[in-house]
Structures are given as C-alpha cells and as structure tokens.
C-alpha positions as CSV (number, residue, x, y, z in Angstrom):
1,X,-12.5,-8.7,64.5
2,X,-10.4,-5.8,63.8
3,X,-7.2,-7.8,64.1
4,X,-8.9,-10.5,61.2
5,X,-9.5,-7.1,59.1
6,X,-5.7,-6.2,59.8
7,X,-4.5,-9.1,59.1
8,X,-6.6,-9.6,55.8
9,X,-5.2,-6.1,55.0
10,X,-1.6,-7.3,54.9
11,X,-1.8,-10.5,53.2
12,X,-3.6,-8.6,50.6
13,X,-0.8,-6.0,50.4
14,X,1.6,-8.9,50.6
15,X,0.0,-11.1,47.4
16,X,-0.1,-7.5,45.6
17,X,3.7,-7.0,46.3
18,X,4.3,-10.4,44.9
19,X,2.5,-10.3,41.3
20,X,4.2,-6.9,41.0
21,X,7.3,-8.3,41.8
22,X,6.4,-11.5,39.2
23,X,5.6,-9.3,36.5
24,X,8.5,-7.3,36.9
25,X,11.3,-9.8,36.9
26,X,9.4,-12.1,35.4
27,X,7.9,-11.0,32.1
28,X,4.4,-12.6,30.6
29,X,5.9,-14.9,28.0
30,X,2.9,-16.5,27.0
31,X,1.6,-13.1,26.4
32,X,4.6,-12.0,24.5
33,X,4.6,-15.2,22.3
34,X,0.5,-14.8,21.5
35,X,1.6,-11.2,20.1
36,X,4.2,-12.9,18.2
37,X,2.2,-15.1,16.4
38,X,-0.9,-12.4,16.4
39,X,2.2,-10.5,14.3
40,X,3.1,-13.5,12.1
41,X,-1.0,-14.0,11.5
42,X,-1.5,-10.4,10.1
43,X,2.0,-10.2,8.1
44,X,1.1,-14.0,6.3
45,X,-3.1,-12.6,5.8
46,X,-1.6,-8.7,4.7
47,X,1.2,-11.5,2.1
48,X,-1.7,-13.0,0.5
49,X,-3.7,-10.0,0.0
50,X,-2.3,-6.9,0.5
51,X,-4.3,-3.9,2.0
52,X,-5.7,-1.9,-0.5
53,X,-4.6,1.7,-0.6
54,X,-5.9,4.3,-3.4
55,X,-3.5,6.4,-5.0
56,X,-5.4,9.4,-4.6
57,X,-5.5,8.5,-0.5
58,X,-1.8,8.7,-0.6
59,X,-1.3,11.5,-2.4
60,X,-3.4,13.7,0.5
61,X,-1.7,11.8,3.1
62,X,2.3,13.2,1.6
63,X,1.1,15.9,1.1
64,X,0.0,16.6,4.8
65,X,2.9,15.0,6.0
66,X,5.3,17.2,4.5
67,X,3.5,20.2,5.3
68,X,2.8,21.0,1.3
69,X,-0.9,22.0,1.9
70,X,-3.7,21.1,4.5
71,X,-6.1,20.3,1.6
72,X,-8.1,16.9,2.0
73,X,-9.2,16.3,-1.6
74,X,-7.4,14.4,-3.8
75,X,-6.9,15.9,-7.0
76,X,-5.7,19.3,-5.5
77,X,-3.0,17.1,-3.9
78,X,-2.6,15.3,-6.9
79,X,-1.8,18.3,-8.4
80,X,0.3,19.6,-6.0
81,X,2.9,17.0,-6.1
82,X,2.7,16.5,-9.7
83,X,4.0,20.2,-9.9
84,X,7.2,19.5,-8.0
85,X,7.8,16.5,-9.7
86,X,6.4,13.7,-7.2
87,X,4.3,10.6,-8.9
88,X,4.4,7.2,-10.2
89,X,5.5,6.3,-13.3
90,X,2.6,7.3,-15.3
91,X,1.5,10.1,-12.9
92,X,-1.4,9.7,-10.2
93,X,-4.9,8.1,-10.9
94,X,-7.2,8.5,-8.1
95,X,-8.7,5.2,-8.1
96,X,-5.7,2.8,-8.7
97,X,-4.6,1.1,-6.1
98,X,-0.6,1.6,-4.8
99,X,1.4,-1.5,-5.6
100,X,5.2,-2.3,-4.2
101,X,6.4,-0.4,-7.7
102,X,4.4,2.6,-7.3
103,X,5.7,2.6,-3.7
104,X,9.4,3.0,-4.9
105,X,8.9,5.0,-8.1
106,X,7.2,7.7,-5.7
107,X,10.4,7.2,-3.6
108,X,12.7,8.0,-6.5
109,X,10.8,11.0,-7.9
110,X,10.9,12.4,-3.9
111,X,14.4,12.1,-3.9
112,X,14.9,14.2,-7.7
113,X,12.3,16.6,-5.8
114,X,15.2,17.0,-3.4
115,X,17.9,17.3,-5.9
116,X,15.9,19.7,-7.9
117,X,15.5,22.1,-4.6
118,X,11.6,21.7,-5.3
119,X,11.2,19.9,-2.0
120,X,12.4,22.1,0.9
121,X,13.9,19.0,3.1
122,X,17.1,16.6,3.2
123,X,16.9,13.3,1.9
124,X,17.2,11.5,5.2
125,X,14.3,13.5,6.2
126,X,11.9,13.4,2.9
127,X,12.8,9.2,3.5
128,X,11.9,9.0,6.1
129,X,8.5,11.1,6.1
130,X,7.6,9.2,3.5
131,X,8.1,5.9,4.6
132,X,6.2,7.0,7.9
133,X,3.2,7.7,5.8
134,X,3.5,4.2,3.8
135,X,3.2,2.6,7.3
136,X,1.0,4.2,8.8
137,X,-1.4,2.9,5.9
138,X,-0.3,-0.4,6.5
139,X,2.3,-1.0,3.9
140,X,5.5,-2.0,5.2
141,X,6.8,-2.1,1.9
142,X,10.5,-1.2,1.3
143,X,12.2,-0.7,-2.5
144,X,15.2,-3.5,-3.2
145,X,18.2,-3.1,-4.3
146,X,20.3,-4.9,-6.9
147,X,23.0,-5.9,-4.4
148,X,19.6,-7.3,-2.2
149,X,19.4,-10.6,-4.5
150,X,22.7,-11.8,-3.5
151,X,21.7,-12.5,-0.2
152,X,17.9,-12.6,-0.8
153,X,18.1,-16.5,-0.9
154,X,18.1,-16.6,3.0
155,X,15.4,-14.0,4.2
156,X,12.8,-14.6,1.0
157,X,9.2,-14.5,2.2
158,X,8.4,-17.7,-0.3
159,X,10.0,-20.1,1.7
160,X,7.1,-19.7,4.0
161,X,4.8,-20.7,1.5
162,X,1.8,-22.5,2.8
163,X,-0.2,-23.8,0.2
164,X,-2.9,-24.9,2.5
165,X,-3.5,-20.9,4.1
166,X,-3.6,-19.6,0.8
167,X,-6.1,-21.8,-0.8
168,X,-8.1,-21.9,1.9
169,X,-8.2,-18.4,1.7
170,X,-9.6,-18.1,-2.2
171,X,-12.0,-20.4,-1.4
172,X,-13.5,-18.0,1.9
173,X,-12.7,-14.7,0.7
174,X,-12.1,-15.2,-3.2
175,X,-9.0,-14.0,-5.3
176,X,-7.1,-10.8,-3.7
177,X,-6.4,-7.9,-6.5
178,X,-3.0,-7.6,-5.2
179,X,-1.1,-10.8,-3.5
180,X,2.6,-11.7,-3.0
181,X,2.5,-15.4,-3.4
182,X,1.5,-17.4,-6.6
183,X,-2.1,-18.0,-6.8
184,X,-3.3,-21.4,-7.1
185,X,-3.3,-23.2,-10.3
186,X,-7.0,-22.3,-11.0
187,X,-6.9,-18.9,-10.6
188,X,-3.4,-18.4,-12.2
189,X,-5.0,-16.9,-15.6
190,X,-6.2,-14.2,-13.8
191,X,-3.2,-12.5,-12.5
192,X,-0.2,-10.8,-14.2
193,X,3.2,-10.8,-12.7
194,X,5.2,-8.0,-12.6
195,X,8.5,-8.3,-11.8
196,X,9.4,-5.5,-9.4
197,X,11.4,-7.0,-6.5
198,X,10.7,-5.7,-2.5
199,X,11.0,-6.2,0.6
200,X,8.0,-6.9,3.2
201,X,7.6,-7.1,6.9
202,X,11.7,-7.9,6.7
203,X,11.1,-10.4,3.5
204,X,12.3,-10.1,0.3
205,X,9.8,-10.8,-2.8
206,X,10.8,-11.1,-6.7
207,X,7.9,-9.4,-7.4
208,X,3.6,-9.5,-7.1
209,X,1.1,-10.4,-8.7
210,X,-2.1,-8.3,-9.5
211,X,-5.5,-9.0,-11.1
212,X,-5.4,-7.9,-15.4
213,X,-9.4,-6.8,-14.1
214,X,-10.5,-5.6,-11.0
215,X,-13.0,-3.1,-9.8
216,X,-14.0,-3.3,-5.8
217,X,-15.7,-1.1,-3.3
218,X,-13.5,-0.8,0.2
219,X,-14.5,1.0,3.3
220,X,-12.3,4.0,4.0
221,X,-12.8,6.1,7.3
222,X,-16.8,5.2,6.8
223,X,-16.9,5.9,3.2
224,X,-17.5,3.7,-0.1
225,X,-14.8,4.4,-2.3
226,X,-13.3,2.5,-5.6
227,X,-10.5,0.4,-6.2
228,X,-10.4,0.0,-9.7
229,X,-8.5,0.0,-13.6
230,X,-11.1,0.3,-15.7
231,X,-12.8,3.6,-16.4
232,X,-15.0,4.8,-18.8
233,X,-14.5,7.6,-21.5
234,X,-17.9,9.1,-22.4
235,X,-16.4,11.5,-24.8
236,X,-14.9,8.6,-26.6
237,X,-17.2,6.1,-25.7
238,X,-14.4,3.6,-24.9
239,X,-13.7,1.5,-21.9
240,X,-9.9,2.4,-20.8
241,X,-8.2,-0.5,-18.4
242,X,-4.8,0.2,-17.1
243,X,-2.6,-2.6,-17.9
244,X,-0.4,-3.4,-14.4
245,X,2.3,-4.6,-16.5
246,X,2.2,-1.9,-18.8
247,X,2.5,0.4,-16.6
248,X,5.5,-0.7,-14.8
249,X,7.3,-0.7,-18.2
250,X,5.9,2.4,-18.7
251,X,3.3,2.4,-21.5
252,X,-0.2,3.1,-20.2
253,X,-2.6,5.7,-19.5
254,X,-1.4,9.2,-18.2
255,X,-2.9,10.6,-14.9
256,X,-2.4,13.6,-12.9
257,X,1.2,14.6,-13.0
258,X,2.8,12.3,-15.8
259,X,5.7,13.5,-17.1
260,X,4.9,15.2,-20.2
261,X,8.1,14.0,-22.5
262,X,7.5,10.6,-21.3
263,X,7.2,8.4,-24.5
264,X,4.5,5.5,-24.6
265,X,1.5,7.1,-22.6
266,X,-1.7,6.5,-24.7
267,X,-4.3,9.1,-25.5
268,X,-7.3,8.6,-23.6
269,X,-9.1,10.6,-26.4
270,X,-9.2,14.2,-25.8
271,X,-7.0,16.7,-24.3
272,X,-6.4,16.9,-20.1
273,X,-7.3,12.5,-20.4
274,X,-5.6,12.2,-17.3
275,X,-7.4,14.5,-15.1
276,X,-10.7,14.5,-17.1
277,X,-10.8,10.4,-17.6
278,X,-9.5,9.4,-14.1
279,X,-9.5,11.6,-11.6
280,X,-13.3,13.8,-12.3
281,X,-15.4,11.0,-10.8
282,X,-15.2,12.8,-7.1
283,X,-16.6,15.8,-9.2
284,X,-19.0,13.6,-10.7
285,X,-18.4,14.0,-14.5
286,X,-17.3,10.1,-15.2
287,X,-18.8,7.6,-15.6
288,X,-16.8,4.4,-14.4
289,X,-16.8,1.3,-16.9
290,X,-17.8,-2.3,-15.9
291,X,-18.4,-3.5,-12.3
C-alpha cells in the first residue's frame, strides 16, 4: 500500500516536471494568438468609436501627473493649466469630449510651457508624462507629422476597412460621436470631418469624424457625467453648440484658459462666457441645452 502511494507520489511529481518543462520551452501559442486577436478586437471596436474622454477629466488627470496640484475638481485644474499656458485651441470646456486634435494641440502648448520655463520639467520628460496620461485613459493617440504622409500609404488604418463590422455596429449600438472610419452612407449627414491627421494603435488616419450634435451620459468611476456641445446660456437665453470644425480652425466658443488675443472666439454673451457658460454646471448654475 505504501509503495502504491510512493509510487503515485512520483509519477505525480514526474507529470508536474513535464508541463513545467512544456510551458517553459514551449510557450502557449494558442493563448498568445487569442490575446492577439482580443488586441486586434478592441483596437478595430475603440477605431469605430473611440472612448469618450471629457476634457475636464483630463485636465485633473495632467495635472496630478505632473505634480501641479492634488486637487480633483475640474475647473480648479482647468484653471491651473490655463495659467501656465496649457489648453486646446479654444481653451478647456469641461464637458467636451478630447478628439485626436485636442490631443496634439495640448501637446504643443506643453512643450511652449517648457520653453517659457512655466513648466518645471524637460521636454522628453513633460512628453512623455503626458502621453502616459493619454494612455492610461485609453487613447493611444499620437500627433503626425508632415513628413508622416509620405510613407503613410503603407501603415494607414483604412486599409482595414470592414464595411460589414462597422455597419453592423450602427445598427446594434447606433452612430458613435467620435469614429475614425467613414460612416455609412445613411448616417454620413450627420458627421463633420475634420481634417487633423494621427496616428492610432501604430495606424495612421487623415483625420475623424465627429457628430455636428451630440449630447450623451457615460459612466465614469460610478458617476453620470456629460459628454456634450451644446449648452445653454440663461443669461442670454441662447442655445450655444460648439462647432467641431470650427474649432479646429479656431473660431468657436472660448473656455477656461483660451488665449486671450486669440482672434475669432465668439461671445457667449456676458463677460467670464467661458467659465460661467461651460464649465459652472458642476457648481450647478447652468442649465444644459437640448438632450
């Protein structure tokens, strides 16, 4: 009896030894080609609608990051990097969501930080923060380059098109606000194209396109929070959308931050528009347009 046990005992050691020594020398590469495609799923999903991250989310999350202030609310970080110089284009709006421009205009202005000697860092190191923070929110967005068209032609994300995925996609889940690939001929009027080339997940893109009207509740950390471009002025009574188009060239809305010789912002109606109008709903003055 005790010999069957002993026995039992080594052949049980012994099978041990030889899975160890299978797994070792000889890796799982059905596992690793599962993760693969599991990878290629998420990156094609994340192409036709890209997550949706609020500009007032990112501004808390640089600001931790590069150690400017521990605050969690938005418009105090807002207004932190507004002072040093950091925002988009038209300066930050709590509620909009960051697009592949925004990404690389917030690049630029964290470089001039650098240059200026507002931002206490090297380049290499403010890069690469930042970039840290864009994917770690799920954005694996990088800026192009001019020199990155010549050789786009044989690493562009379009050639992967798959009509099929992405209509099937509207149909279940409905139009994306944001999407790299062009939206099937029945939903085409409802998206503008701006032409803002990137690079994604290793892809290059000419550009995106983005809903003229959108205003959606997402989940964030447990909470209910907006995604939107249309807001509502009490004190003027007038519905204000931000035009995605128009404020890649530059003529829109102001928010927190905007440069203030910047020709082509509009006047939201009465002084401080940019921090009254978009950013005063999480102190619960505003009152948000059309849902």
């Amino acid at each position: 009896m005790k010999k069957m046990q002993l026995i039992k005992l080594k052949m049980s050691g012994l099978n041990v030894g030889v899975i160890l020594f299978l797994m070792l020398f000889f890796p799982l590469s059905g596992f690793s080609e599962t993760t693969r495609e599991l990878s290629q799923s998420n990156q094609a999903t994340s192409s036709i609608s890209q997550p949706l991250i609020r500009e007032g989310n990112l501004a808390v999350k640089i600001v931790q990051e590069f150690s400017l202030s521990t605050t969690a609310n938005e418009i105090e970080s807002e207004t932190i990097l507004g002072e040093i110089g950091i925002t988009p284009r038209n300066g930050w709006v709590a509620d909009y969501p960051i697009t592949p421009d925004i990404v690389g205009e917030i690049q630029k202005t964290i470089i001039n930080s650098v240059d200026m000697r507002k931002l206490k860092m090297s380049k290499d190191e403010a890069i690469t923060k930042y970039q840290k923070v864009i994917s770690n929110l799920g954005m694996y967005i990088q800026a192009s380059t001019e020199q990155d068209k010549y050789k786009a032609s044989s690493t562009s994300a379009l050639s992967s098109d798959n009509k099929t995925v992405i209509n099937n996609y509207y149909i279940k889940e409905g139009p994306p606000v944001i999407t790299y690939y062009a939206p099937p001929p029945a939903y085409t009027y409802m998206y503008a194209w701006v032409d803002y080339p990137f690079w994604y997940y290793g892809g290059w893109f000419p550009g995106y396109y983005i809903l003229y009207d959108f205003h959606k509740v997402v989940i964030i950390g447990g909470t209910s929070v907006f995604i939107t471009n249309h807001f509502r002025d009490t004190v003027s009574h007038r519905v204000l959308r931000i035009d995605p188009v128009d404020r890649f060239r530059g003529r829109t809305f102001a928010g927190i931050g905007a440069p203030h010789n910047r020709i082509g912002f509009l006047q939201s109606g009465h002084p401080g528009g940019g921090r009254r109008i978009f950013n005063r709903p999480h102190e619960g003055h505003n009152e948000r347009g059309p849902r």
